[in-house]
N, C-alpha and C positions, 0 to 999 in steps of 0.2 A: 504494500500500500504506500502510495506516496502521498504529501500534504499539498496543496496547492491555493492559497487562498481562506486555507480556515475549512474547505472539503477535501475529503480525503476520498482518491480515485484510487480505485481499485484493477489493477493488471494481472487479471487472472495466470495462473500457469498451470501446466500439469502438473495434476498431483495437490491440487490446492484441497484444504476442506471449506468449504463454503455452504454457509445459510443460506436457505431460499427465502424472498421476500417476497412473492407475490407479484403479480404485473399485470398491466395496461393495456387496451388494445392496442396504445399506439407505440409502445415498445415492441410488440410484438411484430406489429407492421415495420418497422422502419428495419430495413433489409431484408426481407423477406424470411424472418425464425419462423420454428414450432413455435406453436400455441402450448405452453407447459402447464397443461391441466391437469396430468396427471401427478405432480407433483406436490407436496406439501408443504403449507408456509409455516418455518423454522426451523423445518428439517435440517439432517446438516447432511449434503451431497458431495462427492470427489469430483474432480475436474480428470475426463478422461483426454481433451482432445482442446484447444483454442486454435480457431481463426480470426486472423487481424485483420479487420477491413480500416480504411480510411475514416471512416467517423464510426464506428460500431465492433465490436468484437463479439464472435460465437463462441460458444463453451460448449462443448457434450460433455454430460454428467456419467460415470460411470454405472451402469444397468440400467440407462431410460436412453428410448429412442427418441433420438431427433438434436436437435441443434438451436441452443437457448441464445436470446440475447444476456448479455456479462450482468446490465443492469437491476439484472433480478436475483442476482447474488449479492454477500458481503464475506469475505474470508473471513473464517473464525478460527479460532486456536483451539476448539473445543474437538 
């Protein structure tokens, strides 16, 4: 995680543990992600896979199919 301004952005990697927080239709829309419905909010999920786009980054979560936008995570230590 790095600080920027007093928010703290998050740069997924493999291998990360990360909370799910829930999301937005329009997260969901902006680059074309999975819709992560089957997923639970505060779960804590593993980061199997990130792609970098130019304003957006994908994460696949270990054992759920499909490809999340990043902003629906927060890496935890837990």
């Amino acid at each position: 995680m790095s600080e920027n301004n007093n928010w703290y952005v998050y740069r997924p990697q493999v291998g990360d543990r990360v909370r799910y927080l829930g999301y937005t239709r329009e997260q969901v829309d902006w680059g074309n992600n999975d819709t992560p419905y089957m997923l639970i909010r505060d779960r804590i999920y593993t980061v199997e896979d990130v792609e970098v786009h130019r304003q957006h980054t994908k994460v696949k979560i270990k054992g759920v199919v499909g490809n999340f936008n990043s902003v629906h995570f927060i890496l935890t230590d837990e």
